[in-house]
C-alpha atoms as one frame of an Amber mdcrd trajectory, in Angstrom:
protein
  90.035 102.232 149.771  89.539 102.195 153.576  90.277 103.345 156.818  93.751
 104.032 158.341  94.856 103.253 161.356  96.809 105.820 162.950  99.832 105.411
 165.750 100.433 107.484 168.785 101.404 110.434 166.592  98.962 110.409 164.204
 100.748 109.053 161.958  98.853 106.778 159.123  99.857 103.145 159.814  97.841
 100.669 157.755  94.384  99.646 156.468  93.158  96.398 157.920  92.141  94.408
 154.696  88.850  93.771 156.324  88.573  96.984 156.133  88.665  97.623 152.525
  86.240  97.808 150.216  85.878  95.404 147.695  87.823  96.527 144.633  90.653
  97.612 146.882  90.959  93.964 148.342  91.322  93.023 144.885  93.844  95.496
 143.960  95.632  94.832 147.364  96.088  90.911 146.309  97.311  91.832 143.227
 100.271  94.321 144.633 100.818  91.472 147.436 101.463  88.462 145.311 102.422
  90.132 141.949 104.225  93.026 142.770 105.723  93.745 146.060 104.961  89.687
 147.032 106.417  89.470 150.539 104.539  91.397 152.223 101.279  89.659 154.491
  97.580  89.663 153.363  95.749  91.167 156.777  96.499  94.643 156.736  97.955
  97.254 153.508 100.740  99.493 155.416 101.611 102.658 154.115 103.539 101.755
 151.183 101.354  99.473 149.525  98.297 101.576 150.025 100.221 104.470 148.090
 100.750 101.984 145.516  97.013 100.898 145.369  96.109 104.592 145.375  98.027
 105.318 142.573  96.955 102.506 140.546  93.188 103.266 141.309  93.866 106.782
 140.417  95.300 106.106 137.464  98.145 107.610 137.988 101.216 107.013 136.628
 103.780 103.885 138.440 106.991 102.394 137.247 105.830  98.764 137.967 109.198
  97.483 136.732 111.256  99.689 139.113 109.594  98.390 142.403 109.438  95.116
 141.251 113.246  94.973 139.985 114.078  96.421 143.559 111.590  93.718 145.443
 113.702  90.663 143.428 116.955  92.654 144.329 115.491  92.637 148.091 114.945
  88.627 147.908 118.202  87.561 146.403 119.884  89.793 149.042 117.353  87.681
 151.963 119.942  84.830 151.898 123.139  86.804 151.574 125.589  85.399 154.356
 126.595  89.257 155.137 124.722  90.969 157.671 125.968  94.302 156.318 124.349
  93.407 152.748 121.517  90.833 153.561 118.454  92.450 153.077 116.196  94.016
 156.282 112.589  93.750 154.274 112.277  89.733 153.464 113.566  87.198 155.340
 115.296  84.139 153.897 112.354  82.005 154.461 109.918  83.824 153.127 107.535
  82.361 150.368 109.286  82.480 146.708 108.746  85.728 145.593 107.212  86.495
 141.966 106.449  82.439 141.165 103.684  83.199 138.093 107.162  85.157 136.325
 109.652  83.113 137.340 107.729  80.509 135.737 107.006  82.056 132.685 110.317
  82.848 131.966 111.086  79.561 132.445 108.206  78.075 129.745 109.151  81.236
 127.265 112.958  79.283 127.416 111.745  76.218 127.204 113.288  74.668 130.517
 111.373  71.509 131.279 109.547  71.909 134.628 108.203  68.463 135.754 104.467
  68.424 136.886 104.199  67.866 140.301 100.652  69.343 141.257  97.314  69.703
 139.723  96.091  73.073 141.095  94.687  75.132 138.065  94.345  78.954 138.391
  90.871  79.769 137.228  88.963  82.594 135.977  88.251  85.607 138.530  84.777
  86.688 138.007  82.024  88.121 139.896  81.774  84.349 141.335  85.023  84.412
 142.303  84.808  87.810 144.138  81.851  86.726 145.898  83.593  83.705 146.883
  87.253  85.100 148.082  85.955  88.949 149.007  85.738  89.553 153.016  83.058
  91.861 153.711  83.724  94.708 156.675  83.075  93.755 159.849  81.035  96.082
 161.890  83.014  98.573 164.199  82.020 101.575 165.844  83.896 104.430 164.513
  86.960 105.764 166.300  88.394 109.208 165.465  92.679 109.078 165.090  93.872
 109.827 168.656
């Protein structure tokens, strides 16, 4: 996937998402808006690059557990107790999970008045080249 950063006591931090390569950006949009979808686009921490890892690998992830515990995360964002509102997403954070909420929503036939025109297209090679940021050139630094 990339490089990690690493903090004071060498401890892996992130991956910048300019520095991934190509298929990992890829992979790393999907986990960000489809399956942990509050978390920001310029860098992978930790977490998320475990989760790309194991999905590259092939390895075996129960999708439905992390994303039942994300939703649990977001309905707990606007909870009025401190003690139970959730520490991970903040209230106004972008809707989490919008491409399932509104699918469950056309599967029970709920009318949802058209409002936009945006269509999601295919993503092909074109569309790679087009959204894909290439590495930017940096000298090499060990971890401290």
């Amino acid at each position: 996937g990339g490089n990690f950063e690493y903090s004071a006591t060498n401890a892996p931090l992130r991956v910048l998402r300019d520095e991934m390569h190509a298929f990992t950006q890829l992979l790393f949009l999907l986990v960000c808006y489809n399956i942990q979808p509050n978390t920001h686009t310029s860098d992978g921490p930790t977490n998320v690059m475990g989760l790309i890892y194991y999905i590259q690998g092939g390895l075996k992830v129960h999708l439905a557990g992390i994303i039942s515990r994300w939703m649990k995360e977001i309905t707990l964002s606007g909870h009025p107790d401190k003690a139970i509102r959730s520490s991970k997403v903040k209230a106004q954070s972008p809707l989490g999970f919008p491409c399932l909420i509104m699918g469950l929503c056309m599967a029970n036939r709920i009318n949802i008045p058209q409002i936009g025109s945006e269509e999601i297209g295919v993503i092909n090679d074109d569309y790679v080249d087009r959204h894909y940021k290439p590495k930017k050139k940096r000298s090499e630094q060990p971890p401290p």
